[in-house]
Structures are given as C-alpha cells and as structure tokens.
N, C-alpha and C positions, 0 to 999 in steps of 0.2 A: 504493500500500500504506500511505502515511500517515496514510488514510482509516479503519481498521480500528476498528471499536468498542473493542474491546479494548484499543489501544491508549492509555499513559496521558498524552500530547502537549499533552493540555487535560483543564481540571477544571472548567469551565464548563457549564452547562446547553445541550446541543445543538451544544457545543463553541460558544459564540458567543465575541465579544469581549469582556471586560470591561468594563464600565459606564466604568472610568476612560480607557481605549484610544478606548471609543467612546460619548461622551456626550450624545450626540444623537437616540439611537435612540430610535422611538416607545413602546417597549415594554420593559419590563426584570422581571428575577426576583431574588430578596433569598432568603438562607437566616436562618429563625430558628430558632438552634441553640440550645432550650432545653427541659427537659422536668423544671422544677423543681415543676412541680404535679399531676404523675399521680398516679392513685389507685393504680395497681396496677403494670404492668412500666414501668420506664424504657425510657430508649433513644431516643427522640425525638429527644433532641438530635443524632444520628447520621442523622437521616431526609433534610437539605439535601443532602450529601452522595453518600445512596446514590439520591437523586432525579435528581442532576446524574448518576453514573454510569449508571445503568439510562436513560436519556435518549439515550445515545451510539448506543443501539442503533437509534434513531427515523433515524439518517443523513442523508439529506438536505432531509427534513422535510416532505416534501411530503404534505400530508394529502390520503387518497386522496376525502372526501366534498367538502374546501370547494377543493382546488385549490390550498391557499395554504400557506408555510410561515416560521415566523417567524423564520430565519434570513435576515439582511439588514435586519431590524428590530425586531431582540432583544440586548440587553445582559443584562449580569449581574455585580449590586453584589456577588457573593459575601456572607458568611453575617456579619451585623451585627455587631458587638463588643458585647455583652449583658452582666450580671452572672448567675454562673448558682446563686447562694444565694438570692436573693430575687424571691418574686414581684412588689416594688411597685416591686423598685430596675430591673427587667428591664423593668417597663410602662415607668418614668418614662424609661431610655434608649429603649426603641423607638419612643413616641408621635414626637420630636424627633428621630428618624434617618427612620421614616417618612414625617414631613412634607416633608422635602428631597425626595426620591424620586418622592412622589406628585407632588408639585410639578411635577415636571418631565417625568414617566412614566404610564404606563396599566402597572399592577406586579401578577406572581404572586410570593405569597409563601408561602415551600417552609418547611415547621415540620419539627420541633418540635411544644407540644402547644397542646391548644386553647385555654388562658387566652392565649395570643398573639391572639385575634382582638380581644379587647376593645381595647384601646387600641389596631388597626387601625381599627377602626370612630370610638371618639372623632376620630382624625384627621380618615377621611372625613367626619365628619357637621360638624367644625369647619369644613372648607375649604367641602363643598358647600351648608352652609347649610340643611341641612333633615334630618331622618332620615331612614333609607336603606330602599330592601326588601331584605330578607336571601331567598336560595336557601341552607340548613343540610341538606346530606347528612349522617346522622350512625346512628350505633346506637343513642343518648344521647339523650334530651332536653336536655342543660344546662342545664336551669332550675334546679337546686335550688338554697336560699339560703344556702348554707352548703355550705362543702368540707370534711364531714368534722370538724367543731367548726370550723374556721378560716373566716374570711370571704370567701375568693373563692381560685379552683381551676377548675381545666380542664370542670369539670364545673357552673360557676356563669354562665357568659359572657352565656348568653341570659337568664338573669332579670338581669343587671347591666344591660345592653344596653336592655331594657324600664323599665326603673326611669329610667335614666341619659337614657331621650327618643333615645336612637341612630338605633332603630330604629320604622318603622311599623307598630304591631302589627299590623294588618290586613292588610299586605304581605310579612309575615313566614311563610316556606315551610320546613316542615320535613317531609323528606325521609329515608325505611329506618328509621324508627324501631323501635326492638324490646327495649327492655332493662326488665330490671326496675324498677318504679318505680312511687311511689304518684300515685292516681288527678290529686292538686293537681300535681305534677312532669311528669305523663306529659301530660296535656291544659292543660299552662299555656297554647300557644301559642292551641290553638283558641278556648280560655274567652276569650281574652282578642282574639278576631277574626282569630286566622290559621288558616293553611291547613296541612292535618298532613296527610300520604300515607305511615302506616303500611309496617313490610316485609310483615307479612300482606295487605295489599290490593292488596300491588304483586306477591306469587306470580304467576308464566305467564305476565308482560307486559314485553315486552323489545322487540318493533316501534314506530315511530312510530303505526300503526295502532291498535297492542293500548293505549298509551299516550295514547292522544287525548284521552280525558278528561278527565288531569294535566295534560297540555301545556294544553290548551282552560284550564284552570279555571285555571289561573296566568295564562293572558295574559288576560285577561280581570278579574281582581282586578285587575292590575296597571294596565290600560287606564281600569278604573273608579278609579281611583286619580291617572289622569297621568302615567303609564309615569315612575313615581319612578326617580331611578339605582337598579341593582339591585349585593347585593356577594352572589359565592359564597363560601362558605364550605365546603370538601368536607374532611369525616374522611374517611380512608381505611378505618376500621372498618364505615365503611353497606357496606360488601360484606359477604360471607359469608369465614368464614375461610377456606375453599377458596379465595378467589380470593386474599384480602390477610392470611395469615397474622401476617404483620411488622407488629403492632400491639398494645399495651399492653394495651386491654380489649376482644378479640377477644367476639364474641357469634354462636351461631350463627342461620343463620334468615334471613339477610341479603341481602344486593342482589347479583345480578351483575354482574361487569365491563360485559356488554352493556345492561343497565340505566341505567347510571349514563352510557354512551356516547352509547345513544340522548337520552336527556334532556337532555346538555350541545350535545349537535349539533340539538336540534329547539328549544333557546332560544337558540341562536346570534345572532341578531337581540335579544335583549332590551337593555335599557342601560344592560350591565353597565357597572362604573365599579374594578372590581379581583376580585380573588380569593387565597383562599390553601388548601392542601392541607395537610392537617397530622396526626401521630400515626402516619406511618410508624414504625416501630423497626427497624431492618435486625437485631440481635442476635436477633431472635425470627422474622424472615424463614426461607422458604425456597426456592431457586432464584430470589430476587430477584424474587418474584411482585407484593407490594406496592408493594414499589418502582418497578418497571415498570408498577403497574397507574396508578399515581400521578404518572408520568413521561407517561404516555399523557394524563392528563386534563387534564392545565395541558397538553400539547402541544397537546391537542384544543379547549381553551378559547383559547388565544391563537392558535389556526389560524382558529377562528370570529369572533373579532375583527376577526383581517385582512380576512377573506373580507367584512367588513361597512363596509371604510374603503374610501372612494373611490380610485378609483388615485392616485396619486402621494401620498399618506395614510400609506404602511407598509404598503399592501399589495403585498404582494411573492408573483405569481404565476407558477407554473410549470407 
C-alpha cells in the first residue's frame, strides 16, 4: 500500500531517487520553476511540481510500446535555485547549473516557461560543439524579435537561437503550429530552410501510418544533414485545450495527446541529446489533464531513450 499514487512519501518525478542519493544515474530531470516572461497567464513556475505529481500515476513505468522504464536509471536534481524577477539574472544562473548536469547526465527538463530553452540550448551547443537540430512542439512560432517592446520573452527563443548560431536552421522542426501571427513571424523557420508541420495539416492524422510523411521528411532532412544531435523542445500548449487546459496561452485548433505520442515514439531512434517540456500552469489546469499529458511525454521520451541504449547502458527492461 506504500505504492499508492496518491500517496505523498516522494516528491520526485516517478518517485525516483534524488540526483544527490543517486548520482550516477544515466539519466536525470531538473524542474525550472520560472515563469517570469509570459505574455498572458502565469503559473508556470508551479508546472515542475505538478509534472512530478501527475507522474506518480505512471507506477511502475513500464512503457507499454518500448518495454523499458526509466526507473532504475533516472535521478532527479529537483527544481534549480533560479532568481524569479529577472529574465537575464534567471538565464545567467541556469546556463552554469545546467552545465554541471548535462555534464554528467542525458537530462529532461520540467518548466516553467519557454524563454528557459534559450540558455539550455547555448549550453548544448557550447559543450557539443556545433548547432543543434531542434524538434519545437508548440502553438507559437517564437520567432518574434521582441517580447512585447522588451528584448527577449518566452515568445523570442527561436529567433534568439537563429541569430545566436544555436541552432541548424535547416534542421530546425517546428511542430502544431497555429496562433496568430504575421506572415515574417509565422514562416520565419521555413524562409529561412526548416521544416514547419502546421496544426491545420496535421487534422485526422494520429497513426504512424497516417503520419508517415512527417516522420519520413524529418528523418530524412536530418540524414541529409548527418543525423546532427537533435534537442526536443515540447510546449504543452501544441495540444488543443481539450487535452492541456493548464496553460498560459491556451489556443484552440490544436494537437492531440495521440499526436504528439505517436510522433515522440516513431522518433524514438533519432539522436536526441536532451529535452525539456515546458508552460504547464497547474492554476488554470483541470483534472490534472496537462499535467498528466506532460508527465506522459518526458515519461514516453526517456522510455525511448532507454529502449535505444545497449543493455547494460541504463536500459532497464521489464
């Protein structure tokens, strides 16, 4: 009975050990508890938390496609120590908290809102040496130059990221897009040689079959490219509010759960090198739908990982 979800015995993501208990593990999760740059509902910073709770429900983690579960080779740093008035003072701590981490880990990291990815990305791109390809689930394009009169906001990452050499613009995948936005904002990534999969073009297609196209056309850029490391990047807003309510700039028109499942389990193999889920709001949740839907996708992203490490690796099969 000391197994019970509900039960509050552990505040850890899938109930694992703490990163400091267990610091060896292959794999670990970070909460970035900050949501000092949203346009519209806060809350975010409450999203690591309600990620590790709706997570408990996952039990013994056995994913029922790959086999594999990342209990037994999963840690968890708990939620960073951050400044939560500024956005530059917030990047300049996480760049040098996330270096440690990555250093030593293959890391999901639980937001919080999206100006977090940017100085996730500078890290990667410092250690690995070359720019990244980006997978961007999102409602947003984030391209704009500007947050709003101010210079950089949740909603600027991908044109920072572009500019800054991060990222491959050719290898850069942006995914449920749907929000309002002028023509320069909405099609930055294609103008500029990536790959855009609209939520209008993705209506009715939720199979690996029905999906074959997307999947086909990414691995395939990606292949003519060198199978660069890839980073996910998933808002939880690319769903429709039906599935993920608990979110700051909810949009309707959007992706389903089954969408966003399929797709993360038919790139399972790609070489991914991190990821982070980010702009849950549990305040604005209902029935812990977000939360849950977002607990499922890093569960199901570091289930694919395993499922891709040689045994004795941190794949841990049941």
């Amino acid at each position: 009975m000391s197994h019970f979800a509900f039960l509050s015995d552990h505040a850890s993501f899938l109930k694992v050990p703490t990163r400091e208990a267990a610091p060896a593990m292959p794999f670990c999760v970070a909460g970035v508890a900050w949501d000092g740059a949203v346009t519209n509902r806060p809350g975010a910073r409450f999203g690591p938390r309600a990620i590790r709770a709706a997570s408990h429900m996952l039990c013994d983690a056995t994913h029922p496609l790959f086999g594999t579960s990342p209990i037994g080779a999963l840690a968890d740093a708990g939620d960073l120590p951050l400044p939560n008035t500024s956005i530059e003072g917030m990047r300049r701590a996480l760049q040098p908290a996330a270096a440690e981490l990555i250093a030593a880990h293959h890391m999901a990291w639980l937001g919080g809102d999206h100006s977090m990815t940017l100085p996730l990305l500078r890290e990667y791109r410092a250690r690995l040496g070359r720019p990244l390809a980006v997978i961007h689930f999102d409602a947003h394009c984030d391209t704009w130059e500007d947050h709003f009169g101010e210079p950089s906001g949740h909603g600027t990452w991908v044109h920072e990221a572009f500019v800054e050499g991060l990222v491959d613009p050719a290898c850069f995948v942006q995914v449920g897009i749907r929000s309002a936005a002028v023509r320069e904002a909405r099609d930055y990534v294609p103008d500029r040689g990536g790959l855009f999969f609209g939520a209008r073009e993705l209506r009715g297609l939720e199979s690996p079959a029905q999906l074959a196209p997307v999947l086909a056309a990414v691995r395939e850029r990606f292949a003519a490219h060198g199978m660069p490391p890839v980073y996910l990047s998933l808002d939880i807003d690319c769903l429709d509010p039906a599935f993920a309510p608990g979110t700051g700039t909810p949009e309707p028109g959007g992706m389903s759960t089954n969408q966003v499942l399929t797709l993360l389990e038919e790139w399972a193999d790609l070489a991914f090198v991190g990821m982070d889920c980010v702009e849950v709001s549990p305040p604005y949740d209902h029935a812990e739908l977000a939360s849950s839907a977002a607990a499922t996708f890093v569960w199901t992203y570091l289930s694919g990982r395993l499922s891709q490490a040689p045994t004795g690796a941190g794949a841990v099969r049941r």
